[in-house]
C-alpha positions in Angstrom: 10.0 26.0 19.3 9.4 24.5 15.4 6.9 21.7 15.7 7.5 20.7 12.5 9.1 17.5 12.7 6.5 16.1 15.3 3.9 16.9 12.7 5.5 15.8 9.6 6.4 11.9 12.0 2.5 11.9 13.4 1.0 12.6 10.0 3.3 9.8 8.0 2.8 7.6 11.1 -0.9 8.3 10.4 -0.4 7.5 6.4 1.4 4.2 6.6 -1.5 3.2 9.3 -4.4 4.1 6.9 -2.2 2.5 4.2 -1.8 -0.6 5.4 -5.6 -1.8 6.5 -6.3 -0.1 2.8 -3.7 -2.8 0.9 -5.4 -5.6 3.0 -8.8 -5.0 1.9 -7.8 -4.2 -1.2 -5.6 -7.2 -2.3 -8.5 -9.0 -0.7 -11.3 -7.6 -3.0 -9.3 -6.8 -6.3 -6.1 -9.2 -6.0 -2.7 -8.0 -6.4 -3.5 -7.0 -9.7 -4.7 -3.6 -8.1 -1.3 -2.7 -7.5 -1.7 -0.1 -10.3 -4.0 2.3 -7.7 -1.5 2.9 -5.3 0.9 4.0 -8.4 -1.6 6.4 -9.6 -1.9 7.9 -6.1 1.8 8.1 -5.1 2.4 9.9 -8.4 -0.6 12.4 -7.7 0.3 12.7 -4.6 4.3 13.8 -5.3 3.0 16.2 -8.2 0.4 17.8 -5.7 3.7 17.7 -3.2 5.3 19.7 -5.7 3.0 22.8 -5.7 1.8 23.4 -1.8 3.5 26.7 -1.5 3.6 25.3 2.6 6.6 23.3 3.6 5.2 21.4 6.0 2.1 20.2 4.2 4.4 19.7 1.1 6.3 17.4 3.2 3.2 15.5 4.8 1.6 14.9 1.3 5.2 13.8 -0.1 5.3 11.3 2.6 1.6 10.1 2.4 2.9 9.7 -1.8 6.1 7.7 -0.7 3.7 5.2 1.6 1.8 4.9 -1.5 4.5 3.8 -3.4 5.3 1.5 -0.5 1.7 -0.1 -1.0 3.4 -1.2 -4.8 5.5 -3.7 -2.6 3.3 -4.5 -0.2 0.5 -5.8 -2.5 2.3 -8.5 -3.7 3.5 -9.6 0.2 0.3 -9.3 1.0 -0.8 -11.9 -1.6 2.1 -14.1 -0.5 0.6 -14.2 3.3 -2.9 -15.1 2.0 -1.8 -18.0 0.3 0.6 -18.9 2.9 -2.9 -18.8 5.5 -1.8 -16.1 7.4 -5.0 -14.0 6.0 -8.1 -15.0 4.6 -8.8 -15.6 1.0 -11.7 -13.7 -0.9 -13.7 -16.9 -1.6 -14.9 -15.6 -5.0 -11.0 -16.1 -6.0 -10.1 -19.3 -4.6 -9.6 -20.7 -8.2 -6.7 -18.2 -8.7 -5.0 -18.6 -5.0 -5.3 -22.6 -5.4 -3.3 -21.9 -8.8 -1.1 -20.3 -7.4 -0.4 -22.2 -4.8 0.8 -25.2 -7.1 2.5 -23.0 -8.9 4.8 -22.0 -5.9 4.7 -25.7 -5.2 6.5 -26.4 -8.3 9.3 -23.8 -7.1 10.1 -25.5 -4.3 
C-alpha cells in the first residue's frame, strides 16, 4: 500500500491550519504591511523543496511554500474583515484602520 498521498493531504491540511491563525495574529500585530514575510518563506520554502532528495518531504515542504504564498492574499482579506468588525483591531493602529475606513467610504 503507498501512503503517500494520505501524508502529503494531512501535512498540507496541517500547513494551511498553522497558516491561518499565523496571518491573523500577524496582520493584527504588524498590519498588512507584513505581507512581505510570507513571500520570503514561500520562496525558501520552494528552493528547500527543490533539493530534499525524498519525494514525499519534497512535496510536503512545496505545499507548506504554496500556503505561504496563499498567506500573500490572505493578509490583505484579513485586513478587509478587521475593518469590516468581523476581528478585532490592534488598538495601537486604530489611526490607520479609521483612515482607512473613510477611505473605503469614499469608494462606495
Amino acid at each position: 500500500m503507498n501512503f503517500n498521498g494520505i501524508i502529503v493531504g494531512t501535512a498540507v491540511f496541517l500547513s494551511i491550519g498553522i497558516c491561518h491563525p499565523a496571518v491573523i495574529k500577524l496582520e493584527y500585530r504588524f498590519g498588512k504591511q507584513s505581507w512581505w514575510i510570507w513571500l520570503v518563506s514561500g520562496l525558501g520554502f520552494s528552493a528547500l523543496s527543490i533539493f530534499v532528495k525524498n519525494d514525499t518531504l519534497s512535496t510536503i515542504i512545496g505545499g507548506f511554500a504554496f500556503s505561504c504564498f496563499w498567506g500573500i492574499h490572505e493578509m490583505f482579506l484579513q485586513e478587509k474583515r478587521v475593518l469590516r468588525g468581523w476581528f478585532p483591531e490592534n488598538p495601537a493602529r486604530h489611526k490607520y484602520y479609521e483612515a482607512r475606513r473613510l477611505e473605503m467610504k469614499g469608494r462606495l
